[in-house]
SEVO-541005 format. One record per residue (C-alpha): residue in one letter; x, y, z. Coordinates in steps of 0.02 Angstrom, whole numbers, plus 50000, padded with zeros to 5 digits. Example, Ala and Ser with C-alpha at 12.3 -4.5 7.8 and 13.67 -1.06 7.14 Angstrom:
% SEVO-541005
REC res    px    py    pz
REC   a 50615 49775 50390
REC   s 50684 49947 50357
//
This chain:
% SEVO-541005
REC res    px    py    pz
REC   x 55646 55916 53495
REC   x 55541 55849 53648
REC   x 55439 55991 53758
REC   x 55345 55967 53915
REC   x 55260 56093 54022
REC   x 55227 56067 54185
REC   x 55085 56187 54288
REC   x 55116 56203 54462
REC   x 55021 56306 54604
REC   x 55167 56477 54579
REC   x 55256 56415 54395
REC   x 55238 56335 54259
REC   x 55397 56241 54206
REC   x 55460 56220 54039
REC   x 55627 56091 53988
REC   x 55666 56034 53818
REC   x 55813 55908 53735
REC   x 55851 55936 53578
REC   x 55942 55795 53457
REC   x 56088 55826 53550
REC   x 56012 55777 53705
REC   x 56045 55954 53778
REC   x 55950 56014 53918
REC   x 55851 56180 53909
REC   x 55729 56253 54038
REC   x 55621 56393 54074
REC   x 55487 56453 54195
REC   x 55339 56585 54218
REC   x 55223 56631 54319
REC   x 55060 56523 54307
REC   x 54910 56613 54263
REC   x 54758 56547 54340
REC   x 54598 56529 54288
REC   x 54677 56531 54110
REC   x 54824 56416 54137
REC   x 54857 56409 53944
REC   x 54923 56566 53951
REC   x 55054 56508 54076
REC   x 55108 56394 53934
REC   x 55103 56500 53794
REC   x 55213 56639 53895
REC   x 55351 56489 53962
REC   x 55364 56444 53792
REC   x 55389 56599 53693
REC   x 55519 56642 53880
REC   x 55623 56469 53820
REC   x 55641 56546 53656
REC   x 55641 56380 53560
REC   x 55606 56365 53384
REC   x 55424 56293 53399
REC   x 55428 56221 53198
REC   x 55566 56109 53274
REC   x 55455 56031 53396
REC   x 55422 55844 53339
REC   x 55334 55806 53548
REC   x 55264 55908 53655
REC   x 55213 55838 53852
REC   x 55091 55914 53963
REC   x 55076 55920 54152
REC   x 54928 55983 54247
REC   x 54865 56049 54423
REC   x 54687 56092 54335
REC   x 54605 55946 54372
REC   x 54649 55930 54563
REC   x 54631 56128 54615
REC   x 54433 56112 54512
REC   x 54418 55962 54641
REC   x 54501 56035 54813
REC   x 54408 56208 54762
REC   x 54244 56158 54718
REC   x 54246 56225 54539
REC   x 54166 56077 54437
REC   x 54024 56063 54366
REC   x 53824 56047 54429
REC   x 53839 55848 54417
REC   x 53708 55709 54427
REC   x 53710 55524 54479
REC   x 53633 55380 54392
REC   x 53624 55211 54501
REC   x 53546 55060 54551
REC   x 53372 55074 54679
REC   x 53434 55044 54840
REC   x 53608 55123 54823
REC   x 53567 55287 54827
REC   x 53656 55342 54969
REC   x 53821 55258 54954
REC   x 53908 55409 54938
REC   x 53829 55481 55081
REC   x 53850 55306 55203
REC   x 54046 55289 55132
REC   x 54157 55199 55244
REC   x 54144 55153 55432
REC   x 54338 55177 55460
REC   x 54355 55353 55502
REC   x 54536 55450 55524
REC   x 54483 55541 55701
REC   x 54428 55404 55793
REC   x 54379 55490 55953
REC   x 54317 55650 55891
REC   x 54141 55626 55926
REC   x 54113 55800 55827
REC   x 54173 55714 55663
REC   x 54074 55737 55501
REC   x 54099 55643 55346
REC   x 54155 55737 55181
REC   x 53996 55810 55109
REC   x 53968 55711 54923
REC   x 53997 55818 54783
REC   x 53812 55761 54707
REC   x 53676 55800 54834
REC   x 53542 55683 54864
REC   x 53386 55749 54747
REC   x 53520 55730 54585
REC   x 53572 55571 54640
REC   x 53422 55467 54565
REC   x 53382 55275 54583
REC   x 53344 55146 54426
REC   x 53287 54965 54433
REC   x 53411 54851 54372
REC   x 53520 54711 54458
REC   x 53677 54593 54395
REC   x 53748 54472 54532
REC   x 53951 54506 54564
REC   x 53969 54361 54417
REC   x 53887 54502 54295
REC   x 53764 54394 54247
REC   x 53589 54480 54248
REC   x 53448 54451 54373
REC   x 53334 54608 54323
REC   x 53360 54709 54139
REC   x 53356 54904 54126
REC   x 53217 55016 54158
REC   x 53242 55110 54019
REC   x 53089 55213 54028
REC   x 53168 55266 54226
REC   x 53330 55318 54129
REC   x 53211 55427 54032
REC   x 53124 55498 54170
REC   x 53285 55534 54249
REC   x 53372 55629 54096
REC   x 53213 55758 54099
REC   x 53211 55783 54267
REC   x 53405 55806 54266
REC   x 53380 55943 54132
REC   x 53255 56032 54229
REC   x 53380 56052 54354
REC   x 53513 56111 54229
REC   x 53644 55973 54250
REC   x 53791 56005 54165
REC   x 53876 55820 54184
REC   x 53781 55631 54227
REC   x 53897 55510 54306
REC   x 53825 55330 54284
REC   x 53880 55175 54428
REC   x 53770 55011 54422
REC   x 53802 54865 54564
REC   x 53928 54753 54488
REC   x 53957 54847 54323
REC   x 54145 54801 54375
REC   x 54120 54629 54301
REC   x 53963 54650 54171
REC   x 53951 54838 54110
REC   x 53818 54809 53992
REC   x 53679 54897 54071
REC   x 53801 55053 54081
REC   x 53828 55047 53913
REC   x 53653 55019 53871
REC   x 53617 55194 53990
REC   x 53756 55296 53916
REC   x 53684 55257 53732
REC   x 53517 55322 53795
REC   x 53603 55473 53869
REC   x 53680 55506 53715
REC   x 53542 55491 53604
REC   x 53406 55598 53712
REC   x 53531 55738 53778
REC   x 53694 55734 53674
REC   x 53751 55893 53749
REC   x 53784 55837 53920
REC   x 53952 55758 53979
REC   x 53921 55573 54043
REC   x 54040 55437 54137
REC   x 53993 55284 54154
REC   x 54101 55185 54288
REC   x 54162 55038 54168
REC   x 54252 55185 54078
REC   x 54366 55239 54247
REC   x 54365 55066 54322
REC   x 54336 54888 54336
REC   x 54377 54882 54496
REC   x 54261 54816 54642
REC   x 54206 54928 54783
REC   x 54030 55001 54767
REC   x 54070 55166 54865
REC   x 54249 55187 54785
REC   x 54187 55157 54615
REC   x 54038 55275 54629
REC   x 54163 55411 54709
REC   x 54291 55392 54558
REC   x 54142 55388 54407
REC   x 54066 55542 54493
REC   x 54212 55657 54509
REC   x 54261 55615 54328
REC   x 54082 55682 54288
REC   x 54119 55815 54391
REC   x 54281 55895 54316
REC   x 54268 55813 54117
REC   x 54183 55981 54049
REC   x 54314 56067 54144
REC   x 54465 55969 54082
REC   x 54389 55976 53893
REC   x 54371 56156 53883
REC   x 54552 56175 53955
REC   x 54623 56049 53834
REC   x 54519 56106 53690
REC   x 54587 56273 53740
REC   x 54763 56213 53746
REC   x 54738 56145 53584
REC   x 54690 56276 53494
REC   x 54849 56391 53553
REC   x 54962 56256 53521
REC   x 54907 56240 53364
REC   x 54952 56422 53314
REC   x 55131 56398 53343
REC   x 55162 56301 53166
REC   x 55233 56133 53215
REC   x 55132 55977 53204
REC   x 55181 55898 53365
REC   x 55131 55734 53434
REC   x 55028 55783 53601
REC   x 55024 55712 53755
REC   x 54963 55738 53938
REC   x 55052 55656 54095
REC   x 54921 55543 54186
REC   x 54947 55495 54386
REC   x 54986 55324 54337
REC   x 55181 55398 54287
REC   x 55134 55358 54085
REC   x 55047 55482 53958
REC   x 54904 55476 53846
REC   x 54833 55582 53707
REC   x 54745 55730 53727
REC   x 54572 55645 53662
REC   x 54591 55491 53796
REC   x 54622 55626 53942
REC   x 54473 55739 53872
REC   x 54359 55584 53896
REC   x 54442 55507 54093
REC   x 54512 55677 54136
REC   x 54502 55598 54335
REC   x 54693 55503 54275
REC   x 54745 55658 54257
REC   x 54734 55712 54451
REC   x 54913 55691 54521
REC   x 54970 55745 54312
REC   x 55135 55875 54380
REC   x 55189 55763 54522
REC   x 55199 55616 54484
REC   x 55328 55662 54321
REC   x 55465 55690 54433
REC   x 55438 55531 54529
REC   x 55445 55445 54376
REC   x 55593 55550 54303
REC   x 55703 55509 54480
REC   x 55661 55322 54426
REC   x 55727 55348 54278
REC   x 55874 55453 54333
REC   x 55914 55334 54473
REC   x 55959 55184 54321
REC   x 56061 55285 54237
REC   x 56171 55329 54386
REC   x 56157 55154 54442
REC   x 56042 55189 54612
REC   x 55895 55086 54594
REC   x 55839 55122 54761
REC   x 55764 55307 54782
REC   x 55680 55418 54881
REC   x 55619 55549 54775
REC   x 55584 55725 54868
REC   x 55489 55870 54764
REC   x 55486 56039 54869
REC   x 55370 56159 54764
REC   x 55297 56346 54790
REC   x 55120 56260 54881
REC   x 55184 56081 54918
REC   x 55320 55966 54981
REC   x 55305 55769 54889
REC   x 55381 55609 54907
REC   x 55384 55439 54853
REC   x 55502 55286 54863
REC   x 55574 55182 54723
REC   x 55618 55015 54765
REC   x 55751 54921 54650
REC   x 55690 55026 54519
REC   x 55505 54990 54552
REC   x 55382 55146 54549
REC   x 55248 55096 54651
REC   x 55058 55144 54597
REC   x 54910 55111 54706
REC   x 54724 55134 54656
REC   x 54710 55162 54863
REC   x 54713 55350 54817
REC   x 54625 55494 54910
REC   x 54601 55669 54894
REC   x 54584 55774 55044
REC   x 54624 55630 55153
REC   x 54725 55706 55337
REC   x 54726 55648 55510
REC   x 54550 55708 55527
REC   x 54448 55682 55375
REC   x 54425 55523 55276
REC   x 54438 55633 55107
REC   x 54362 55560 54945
REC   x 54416 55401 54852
REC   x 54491 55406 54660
REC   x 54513 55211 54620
REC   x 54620 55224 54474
REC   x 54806 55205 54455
REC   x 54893 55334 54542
REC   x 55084 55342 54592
REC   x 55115 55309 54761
REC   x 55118 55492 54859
REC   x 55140 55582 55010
REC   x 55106 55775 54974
REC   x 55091 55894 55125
REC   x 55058 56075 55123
REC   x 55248 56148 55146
REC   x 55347 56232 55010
REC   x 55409 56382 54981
REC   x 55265 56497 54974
REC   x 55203 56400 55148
REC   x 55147 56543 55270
REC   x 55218 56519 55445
REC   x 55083 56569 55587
REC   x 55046 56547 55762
REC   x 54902 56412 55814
REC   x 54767 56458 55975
REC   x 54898 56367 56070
REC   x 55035 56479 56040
REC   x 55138 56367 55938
REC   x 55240 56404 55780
REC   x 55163 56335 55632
REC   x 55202 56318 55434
REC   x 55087 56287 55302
REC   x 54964 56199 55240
REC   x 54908 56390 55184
REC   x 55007 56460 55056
REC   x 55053 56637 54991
REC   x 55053 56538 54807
REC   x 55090 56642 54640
REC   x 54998 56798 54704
REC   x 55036 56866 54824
REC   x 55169 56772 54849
REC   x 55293 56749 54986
REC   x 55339 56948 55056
REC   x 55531 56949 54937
REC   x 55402 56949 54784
REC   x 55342 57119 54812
REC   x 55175 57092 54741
REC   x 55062 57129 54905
REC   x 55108 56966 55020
REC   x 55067 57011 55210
REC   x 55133 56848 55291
REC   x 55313 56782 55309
REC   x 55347 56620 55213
REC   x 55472 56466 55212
REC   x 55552 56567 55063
REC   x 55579 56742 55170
REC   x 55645 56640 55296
REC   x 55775 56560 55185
REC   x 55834 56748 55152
REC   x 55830 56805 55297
REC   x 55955 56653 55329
REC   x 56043 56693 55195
REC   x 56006 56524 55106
REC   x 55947 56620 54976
REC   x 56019 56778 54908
REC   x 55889 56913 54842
REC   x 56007 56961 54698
REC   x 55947 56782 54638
REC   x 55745 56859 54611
REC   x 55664 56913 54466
REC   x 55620 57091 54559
REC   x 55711 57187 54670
REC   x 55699 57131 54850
REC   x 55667 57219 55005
REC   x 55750 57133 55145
REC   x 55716 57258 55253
REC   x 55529 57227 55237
REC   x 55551 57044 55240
REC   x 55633 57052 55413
REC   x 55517 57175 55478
REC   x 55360 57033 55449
REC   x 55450 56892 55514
REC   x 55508 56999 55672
REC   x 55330 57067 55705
REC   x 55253 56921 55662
REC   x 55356 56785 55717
REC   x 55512 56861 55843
REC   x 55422 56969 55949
REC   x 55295 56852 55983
REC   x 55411 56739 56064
REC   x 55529 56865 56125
REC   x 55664 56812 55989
REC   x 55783 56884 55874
REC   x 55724 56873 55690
REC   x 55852 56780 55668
REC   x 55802 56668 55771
REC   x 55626 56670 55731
REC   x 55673 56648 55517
REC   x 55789 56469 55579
REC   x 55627 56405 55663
REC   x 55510 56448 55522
REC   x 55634 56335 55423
REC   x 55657 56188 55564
REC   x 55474 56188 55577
REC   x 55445 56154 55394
REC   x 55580 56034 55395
REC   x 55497 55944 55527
REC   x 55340 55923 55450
REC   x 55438 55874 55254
REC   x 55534 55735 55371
REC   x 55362 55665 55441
REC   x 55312 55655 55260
REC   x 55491 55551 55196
REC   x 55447 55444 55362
REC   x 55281 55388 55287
REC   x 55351 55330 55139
REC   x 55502 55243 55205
REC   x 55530 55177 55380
REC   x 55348 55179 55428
REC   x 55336 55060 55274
REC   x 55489 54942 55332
REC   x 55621 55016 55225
REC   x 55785 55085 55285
REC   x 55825 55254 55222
REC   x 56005 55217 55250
REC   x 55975 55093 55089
REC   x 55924 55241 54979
REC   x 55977 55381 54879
REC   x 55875 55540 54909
REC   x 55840 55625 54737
REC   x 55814 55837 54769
REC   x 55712 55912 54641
REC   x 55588 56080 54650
REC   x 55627 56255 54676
REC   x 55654 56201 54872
REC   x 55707 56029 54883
REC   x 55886 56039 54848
REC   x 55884 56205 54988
REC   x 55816 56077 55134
REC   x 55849 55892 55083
REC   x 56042 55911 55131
REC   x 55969 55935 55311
REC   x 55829 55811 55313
REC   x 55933 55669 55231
REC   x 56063 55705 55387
REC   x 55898 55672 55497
REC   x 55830 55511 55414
REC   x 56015 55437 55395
REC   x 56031 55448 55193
REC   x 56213 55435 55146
REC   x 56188 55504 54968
REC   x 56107 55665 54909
REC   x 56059 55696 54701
REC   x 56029 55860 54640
REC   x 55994 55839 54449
REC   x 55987 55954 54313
REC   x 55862 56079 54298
REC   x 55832 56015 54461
REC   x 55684 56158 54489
REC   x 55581 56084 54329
REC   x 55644 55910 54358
REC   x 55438 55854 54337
REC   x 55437 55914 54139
REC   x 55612 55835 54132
REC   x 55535 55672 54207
REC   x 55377 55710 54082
REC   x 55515 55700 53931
REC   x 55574 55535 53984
REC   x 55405 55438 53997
REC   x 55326 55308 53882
REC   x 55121 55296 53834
REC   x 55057 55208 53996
REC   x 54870 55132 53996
REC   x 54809 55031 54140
REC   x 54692 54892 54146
REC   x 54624 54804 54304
REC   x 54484 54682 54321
REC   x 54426 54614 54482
REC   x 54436 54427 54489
REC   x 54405 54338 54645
REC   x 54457 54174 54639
REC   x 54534 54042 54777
REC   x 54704 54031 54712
REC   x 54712 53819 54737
REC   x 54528 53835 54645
REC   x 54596 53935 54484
REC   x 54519 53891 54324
REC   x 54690 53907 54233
REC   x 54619 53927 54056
REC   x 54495 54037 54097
REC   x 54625 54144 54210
REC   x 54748 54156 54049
REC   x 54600 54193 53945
REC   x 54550 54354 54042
REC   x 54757 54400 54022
REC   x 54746 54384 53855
REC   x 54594 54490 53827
REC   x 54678 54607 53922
REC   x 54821 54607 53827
REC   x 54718 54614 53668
REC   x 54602 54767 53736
REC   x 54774 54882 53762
REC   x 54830 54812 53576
REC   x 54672 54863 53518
REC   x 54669 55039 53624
REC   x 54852 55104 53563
REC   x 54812 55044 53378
REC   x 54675 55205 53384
REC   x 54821 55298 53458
REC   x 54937 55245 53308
REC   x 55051 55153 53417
REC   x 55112 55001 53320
REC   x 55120 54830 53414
REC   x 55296 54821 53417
REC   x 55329 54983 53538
REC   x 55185 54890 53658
REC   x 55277 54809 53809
REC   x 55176 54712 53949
REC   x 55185 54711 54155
REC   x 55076 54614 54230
REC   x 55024 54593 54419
REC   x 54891 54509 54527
REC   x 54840 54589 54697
REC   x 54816 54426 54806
REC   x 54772 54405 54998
REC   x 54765 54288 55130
REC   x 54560 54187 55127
REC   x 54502 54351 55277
REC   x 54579 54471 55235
REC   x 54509 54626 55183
REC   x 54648 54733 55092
REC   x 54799 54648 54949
REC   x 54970 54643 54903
REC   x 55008 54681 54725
REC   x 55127 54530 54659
REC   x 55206 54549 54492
REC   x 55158 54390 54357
REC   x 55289 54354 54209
REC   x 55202 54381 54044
REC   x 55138 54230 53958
REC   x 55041 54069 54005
REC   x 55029 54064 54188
REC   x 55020 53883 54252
REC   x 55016 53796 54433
REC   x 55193 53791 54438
REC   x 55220 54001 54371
REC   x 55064 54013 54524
REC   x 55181 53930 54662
REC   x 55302 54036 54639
REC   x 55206 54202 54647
REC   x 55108 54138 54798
REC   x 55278 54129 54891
REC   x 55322 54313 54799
REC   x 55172 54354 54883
REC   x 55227 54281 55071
REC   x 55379 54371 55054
REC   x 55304 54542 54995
REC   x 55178 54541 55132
REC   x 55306 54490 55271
REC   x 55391 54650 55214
REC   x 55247 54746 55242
REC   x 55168 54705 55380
REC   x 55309 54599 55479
REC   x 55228 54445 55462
REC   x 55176 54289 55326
REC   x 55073 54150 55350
REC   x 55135 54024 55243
REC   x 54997 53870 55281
REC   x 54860 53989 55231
REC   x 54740 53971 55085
REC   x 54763 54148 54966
REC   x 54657 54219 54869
REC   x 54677 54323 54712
REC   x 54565 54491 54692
REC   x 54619 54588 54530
REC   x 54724 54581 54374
REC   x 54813 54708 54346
REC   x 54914 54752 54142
REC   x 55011 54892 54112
REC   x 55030 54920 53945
REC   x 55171 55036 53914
REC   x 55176 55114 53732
REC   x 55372 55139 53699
REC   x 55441 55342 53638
REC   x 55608 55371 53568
REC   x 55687 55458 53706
REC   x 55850 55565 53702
REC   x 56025 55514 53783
REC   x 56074 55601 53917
REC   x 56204 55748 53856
REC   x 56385 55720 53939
REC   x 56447 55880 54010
REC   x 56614 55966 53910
REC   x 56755 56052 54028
REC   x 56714 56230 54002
REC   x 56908 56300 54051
REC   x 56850 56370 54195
REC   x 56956 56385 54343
REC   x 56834 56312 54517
REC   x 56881 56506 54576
REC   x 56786 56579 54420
REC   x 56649 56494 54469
REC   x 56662 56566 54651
REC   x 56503 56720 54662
REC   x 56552 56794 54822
REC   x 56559 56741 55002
REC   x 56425 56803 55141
REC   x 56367 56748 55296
REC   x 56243 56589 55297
REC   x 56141 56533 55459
REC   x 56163 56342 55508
REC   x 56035 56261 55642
REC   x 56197 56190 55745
REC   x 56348 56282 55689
REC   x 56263 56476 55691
REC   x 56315 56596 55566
REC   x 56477 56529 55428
REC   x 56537 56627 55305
REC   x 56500 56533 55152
REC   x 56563 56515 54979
REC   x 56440 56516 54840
REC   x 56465 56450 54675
REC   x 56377 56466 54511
REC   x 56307 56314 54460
REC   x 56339 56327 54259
REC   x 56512 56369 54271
REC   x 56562 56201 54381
REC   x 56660 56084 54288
REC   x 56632 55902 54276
REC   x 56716 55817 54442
REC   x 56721 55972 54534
REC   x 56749 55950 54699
REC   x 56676 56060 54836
REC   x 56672 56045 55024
REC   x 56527 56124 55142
REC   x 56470 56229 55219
REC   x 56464 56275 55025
REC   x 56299 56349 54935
REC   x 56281 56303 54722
REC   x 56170 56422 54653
REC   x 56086 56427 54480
REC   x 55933 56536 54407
REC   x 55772 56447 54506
REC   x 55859 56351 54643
REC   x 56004 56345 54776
REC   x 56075 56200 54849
REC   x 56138 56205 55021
REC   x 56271 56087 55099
REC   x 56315 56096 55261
REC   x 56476 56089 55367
REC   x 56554 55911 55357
REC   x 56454 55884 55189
REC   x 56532 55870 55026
REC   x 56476 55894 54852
REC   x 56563 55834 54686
REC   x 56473 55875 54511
REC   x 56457 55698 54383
REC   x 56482 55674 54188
REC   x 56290 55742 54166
REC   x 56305 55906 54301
REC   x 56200 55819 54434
REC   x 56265 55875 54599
REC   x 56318 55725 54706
REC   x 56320 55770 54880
REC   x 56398 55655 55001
REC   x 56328 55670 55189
REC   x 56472 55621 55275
REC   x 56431 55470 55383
//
């Protein structure tokens, strides 16, 4: 039996297959600061036969909340003399151009622990001044006079020679053993002074965090009597064992999300859409991502904290390619200085919770307003709900504030928050010169199957999928993944200047380095499997285009024909090639995926049920054009293969409700995914 867990900011998610390829799921509450205990309780909720367990898959929000709320560790910096201040100096481009009031993001190592050493390598890595060793020394004492608790290490060019780095960490080690260190060479070997730095220090900053939550994690785990291969979900859409994520915990900072991007890929093949848009609506947070011909696309361009006024901080490792905005279902609808109605980014999250929970919550949510619509029904709750106090808050502090009914005031809540989840699917799609009419939008999270119905009418989707356990669809995704490790190395090279043996010489060490890494992880060669890419732009330019490279010798004539991949790609993006223009290649980028046995998908059986048994009840729903319908609702588990239903319609089940509107259709497949048909 495969297990993964997923920890998100109000649940923690739990699905399993079994041999069968049967689907199981659970949820729970998530327990914060002790997230462990989230697990624990979703697993012994499940009630699955832990002995059986033969993998077990872990998602986390740990590392990213001890980032966004400060809760790392006192952390010191380690660099060459004269770059002292490059996380202070950062980047000229700035979000909020005209603000003239703009500050940029305050470092998370202040300048008297970020401490200078002499030593220089030129961008070949070839080395013009050694180590001051006795400096590292000096540096290490005065670091545990101030009572650091982690040492992040970034040297000028360490991207192509780390050998002073290593030579520093071994010093480290031997004086002060105690102390968690990162060197940059162990995050990336990417270029970038300022982005390297940023990455190497916020891994500092979280690793004792993340070990003492893994260790933790661990140590339950291993009470439950199974013997479990382990594994944590990293941003890149792969895994990696729970030693490797102990020791780069920073690829663990997008962990939940980026599972159900992946899983949608994955999904997408088997239904025979290769072309996705994969929408996540959680309790805190509304994702998205797009999936092109079956493509997952991963940037190292990644930022936390990054808005339309703040420049955030740069993580350059492998990360899935994002949008995530503050609106889900625990996002608290207010009114700004202006007077205007607003929704999110400030949550209600897990406690106290949007006002239906009962456990203290004081502001109405995108979830009371759903009830109050009667999108959602409150016999569908854990606890009992009050909908009498859950119209009084949005009427006193929505409706009468604009002289509405609360009515009224609950279908704005929800057409503001669908506003803001449609400027998000924008982003991803048209604003990057794709057609949303070309893709399938896959509806996952406790909200997303609720609103996508009505955003895919906006952006012009024809096709709607709501998939199985649709409101844990990230552990789902978690269940299908392979071993994923990542390794890029900046190589800046004229392309019509290549050195070709020395170019398929730095593949093959590559190649050799993941061989190497997955033999530790018992991983035999035969379950390794190669992607390779090359981010190349035009001689100028400052910023690439990642161009995929067939696997084996590359040669001239292999070149020509990603150079023109290249033209082609960049076209797309940015509406324009120039085809007489030298190029120039910047990194090399192998994915080495480590294969899993991973289950079939389990083929629903006819249950004998009758569509009418499946039929709850009928009550009135509230529709943005059409006004109040009286709507059948359906039980999710008792819908036959092929069952056929027109909207307005609403398919409930346990953790989510899916909502199709008038002139909207919905017909359930082999595997119980809802397929809902827009229409157009």
């Amino acid at each position: 039996m495969r297990v993964a867990t997923d920890i998100g900011g109000t649940f923690t998610d739990l699905v399993y297959i079994d041999e069968q390829g049967k689907v199981g799921v659970a949820k729970s509450h998530t327990t914060p600061p002790n997230f462990e205990n989230g697990v624990l309780n979703v697993i012994e909720v499940s009630g699955i036969k832990t002995e059986e367990l033969d993998t077990f898959i872990h998602g986390t929000t740990v590392i990213i909340n001890a980032l966004t709320e400060r809760k790392g560790v006192k952390t010191g910096l380690i660099t060459t003399k004269g770059f002292r201040d490059v996380l202070e100096i950062a980047r000229g481009n700035r979000p909020d151009l005209f603000n003239i009031q703009y500050k940029k993001p305050t470092p998370f190592v202040p300048r008297y622990l970020r401490q200078e050493v002499t030593e220089r390598l030129n961008y070949k890595g070839e080395v013009i001044q050694e180590l001051e060793t006795d400096r590292v020394k000096e540096i290490i004492e005065y670091f545990k006079k101030e009572q650091v608790e982690a040492i992040a290490v970034s040297y000028l060019h360490a991207y192509s020679n780390p050998i002073h780095e290593i030579e520093t960490v071994k010093l480290v080690k031997e004086l002060w053993p105690e102390v968690a260190v990162t060197a940059s060479y162990e995050v990336t070997r990417e270029w970038r002074e300022y982005e390297r730095t940023s990455t190497t220090v916020l891994n500092s900053y979280v690793k004792p965090i993340a070990s003492s939550y893994i260790e933790r994690l661990e140590k339950e785990l291993s009470k439950l009597d199974n013997s479990a291969n382990k594994y944590i979900m990293q941003s890149n859409g792969g895994t990696t064992t729970f030693e490797q994520s102990k020791q780069t915990p920073i690829n663990m900072v997008e962990s939940g999300p980026v599972a159900g991007i992946y899983g949608a890929a994955i999904l997408g093949k088997i239904l025979g859409e290769e072309n996705i848009i994969a929408f996540d609506i959680g309790g805190t947070t509304a994702k998205c991502s797009l999936i092109d011909s079956g493509e997952v696309k991963v940037t190292t361009e990644y930022n936390i904290e990054r808005d339309d006024r703040t420049a955030g901080y740069p993580i350059k490792v492998p990360v899935v390619d994002i949008v995530e905005i503050g609106n889900g279902g625990g996002s608290v609808a207010w009114i700004d200085d202006g007077g205007s109605l607003r929704v999110g980014p400030q949550s209600a999250g897990a406690l106290p919770g949007p006002i239906a929970y009962g456990k203290g919550g004081k502001e109405p949510t995108t979830t009371d307003a759903n009830l109050v619509t009667g999108r959602l029904s409150p016999k569908n709750f854990d606890n009992e709900v009050d909908m009498e106090k859950v119209k009084a808050v949005v009427n006193e502090k929505i409706a009468t504030q604009f002289n509405i009914s609360t009515d009224e005031a609950a279908l704005g809540i929800i057409r503001i928050a669908n506003s803001n989840m449609l400027n998000a699917l924008k982003l991803i799609s048209v604003r990057k010169g794709y057609d949303p009419r070309e893709f399938t939008l896959v509806a996952f999270g406790g909200g997303g199957s609720m609103h996508a119905p009505a955003l895919a009418k906006e952006l012009g989707v024809k096709k709607v999928i709501v998939p199985v356990a649709a409101s844990v669809f990230s552990a789902w995704g978690m269940l299908m993944t392979d071993l994923r490790h990542d390794y890029i190395q900046t190589y800046i090279r004229r392309v019509d200047t290549i050195d070709y043996e020395e170019f398929n010489n730095i593949l093959e060490d590559q190649e050799s380095k993941a061989l190497a890494q997955y033999a530790d992880e018992g991983v035999a060669p035969d379950r390794v499997m190669f992607t390779r890419f090359i981010d190349i732009r035009y001689i100028g330019q400052e910023h690439t285009v990642k161009v995929p490279v067939p696997n084996g010798k590359v040669t001239k004539e292999v070149m020509l024909d990603v150079i023109q991949n290249f033209h082609n790609r960049h076209e797309q993006l940015y509406t324009f090639k120039l085809e007489n223009n030298p190029t120039e290649i910047v990194n090399l980028h192998l994915i080495a995926f480590g294969s899993v046995k991973k289950p079939e998908l389990y083929k629903m059986d006819n249950n004998g049920l009758e569509l009418q048994e499946a039929l709850k009840e009928v009550r009135p729903v509230l529709y943005e054009e059409s006004g109040w319908i009286d709507t059948p609702v359906y039980d999710r588990t008792k819908l036959n293969p092929d069952a056929f239903l027109e909207g307005p319609v609403i398919v409930e089940e346990s953790s989510a409700s899916t909502v199709v509107y008038p002139g909207q259709s919905v017909t359930v497949d082999l595997y119980g995914n809802l397929i809902i048909d827009m229409g157009v």
